[in-house]
C-alpha positions in Angstrom: 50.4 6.9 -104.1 47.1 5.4 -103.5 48.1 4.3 -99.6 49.7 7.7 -99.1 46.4 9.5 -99.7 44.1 6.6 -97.9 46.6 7.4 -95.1 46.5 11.0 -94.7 42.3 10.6 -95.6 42.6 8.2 -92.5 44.7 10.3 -90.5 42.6 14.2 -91.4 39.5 11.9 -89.9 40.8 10.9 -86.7 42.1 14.6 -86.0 38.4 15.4 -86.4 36.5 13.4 -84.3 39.4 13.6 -81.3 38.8 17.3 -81.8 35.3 17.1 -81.7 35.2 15.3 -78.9 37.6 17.8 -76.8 35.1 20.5 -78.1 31.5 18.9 -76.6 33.7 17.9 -73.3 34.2 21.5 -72.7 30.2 22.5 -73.3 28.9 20.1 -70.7 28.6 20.4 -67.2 30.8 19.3 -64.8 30.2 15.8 -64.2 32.0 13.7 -62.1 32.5 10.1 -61.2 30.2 9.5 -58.2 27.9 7.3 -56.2 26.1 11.0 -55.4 26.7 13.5 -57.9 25.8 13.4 -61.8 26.6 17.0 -62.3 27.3 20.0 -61.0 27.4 23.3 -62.1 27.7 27.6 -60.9 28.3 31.1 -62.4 27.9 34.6 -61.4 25.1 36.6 -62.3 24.8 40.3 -61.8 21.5 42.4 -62.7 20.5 46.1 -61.5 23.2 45.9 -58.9 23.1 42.6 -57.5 25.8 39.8 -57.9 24.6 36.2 -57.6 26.5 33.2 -57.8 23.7 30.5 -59.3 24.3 27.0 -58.6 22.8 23.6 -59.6 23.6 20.0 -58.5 22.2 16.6 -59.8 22.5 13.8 -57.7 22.6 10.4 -59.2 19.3 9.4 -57.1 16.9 11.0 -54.4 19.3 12.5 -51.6 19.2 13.5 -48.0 21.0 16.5 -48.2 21.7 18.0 -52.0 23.4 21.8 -52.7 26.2 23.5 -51.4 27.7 24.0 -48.0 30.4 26.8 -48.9 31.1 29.7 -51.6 34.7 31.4 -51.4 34.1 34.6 -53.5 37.2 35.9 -54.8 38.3 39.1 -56.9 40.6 40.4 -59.0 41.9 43.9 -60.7 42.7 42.1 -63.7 41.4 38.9 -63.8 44.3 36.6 -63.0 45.9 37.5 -59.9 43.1 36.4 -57.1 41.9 37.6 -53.7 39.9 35.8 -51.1 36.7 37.9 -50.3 33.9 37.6 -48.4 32.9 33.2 -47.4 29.7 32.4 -47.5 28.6 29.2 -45.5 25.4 27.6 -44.6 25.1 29.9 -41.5 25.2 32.8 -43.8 22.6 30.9 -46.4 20.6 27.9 -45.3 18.7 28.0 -48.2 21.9 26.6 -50.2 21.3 22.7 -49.2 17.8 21.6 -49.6 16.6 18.1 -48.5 15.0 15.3 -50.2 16.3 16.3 -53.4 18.0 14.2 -56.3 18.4 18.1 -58.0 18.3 21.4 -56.4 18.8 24.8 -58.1 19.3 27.9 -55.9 21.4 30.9 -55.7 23.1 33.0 -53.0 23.6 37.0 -53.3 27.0 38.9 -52.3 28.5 41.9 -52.8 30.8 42.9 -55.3 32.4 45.6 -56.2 32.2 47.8 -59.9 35.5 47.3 -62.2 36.4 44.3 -60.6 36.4 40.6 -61.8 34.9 37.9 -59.7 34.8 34.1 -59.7 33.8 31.8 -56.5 34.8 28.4 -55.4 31.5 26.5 -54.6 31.8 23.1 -52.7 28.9 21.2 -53.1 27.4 18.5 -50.9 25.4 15.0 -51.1 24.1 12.4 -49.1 21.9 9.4 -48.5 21.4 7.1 -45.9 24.9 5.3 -47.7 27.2 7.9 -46.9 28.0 11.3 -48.7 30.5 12.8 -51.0 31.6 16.8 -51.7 33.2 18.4 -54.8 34.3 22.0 -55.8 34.5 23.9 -59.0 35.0 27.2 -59.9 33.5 29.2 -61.5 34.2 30.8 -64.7 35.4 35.4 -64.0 33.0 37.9 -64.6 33.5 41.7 -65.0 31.5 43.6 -62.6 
């Protein structure tokens, strides 16, 4: 009887800190396995009117070129069937790569329409004199 309860004590614990783990995984940025990037993240933001998608990226050390090269904004009615909208690239927004960064925090403005949800696919860039490296995420939907 003894071993039965050590072994569901033993058991109960190792549930919890596997679960604990999954939980913190999902509150962190995106990192990513990288000779460029540490992390990367982006949302939406919309105040008085005006949709934003915010971005940040950490690189691993001092960087050339650091940000994002291209946004794909894309809606929805009801927040799981998606449509491409409007691109935005760095002919559109310059301002989204900056140079001689190791982070660089900026955001880019588009238009969005009331009732609608929105997310956006944001490919960020990186690179040193030793070569570069891009990744995308996307971001989570918001309700306009």
């Amino acid at each position: 009887m003894k071993k039965h309860t050590l072994k569901l004590i033993s058991l109960f614990l190792v549930l919890i800190m596997v679960s604990g783990v999954a939980v913190a995984a999902e509150r962190t940025m995106q990192p990513f396995a990288s000779d460029y990037f540490d992390t990367c993240s982006a949302h939406i933001s919309q105040s008085g009117g005006e949709c934003r998608v915010n971005f940040t990226a950490k690189a691993t050390s001092l960087m050339t070129s650091l940000g994002v090269t291209e946004i794909q904004i894309q809606w929805s009615y009801n927040g799981t069937a998606w449509n491409d909208g409007e691109t935005i690239d760095l002919n559109d927004e310059p301002s989204m790569l900056g140079s001689n960064k190791s982070i660089y925090i900026s955001s880019v403005p588009f238009s969005g329409v009331e009732g609608r949800y929105y997310r956006a696919k944001v490919t960020f860039y990186a690179s040193n004199s030793s070569g570069s490296d891009s990744a995308t995420i996307t971001t989570q939907k918001v309700l306009i």
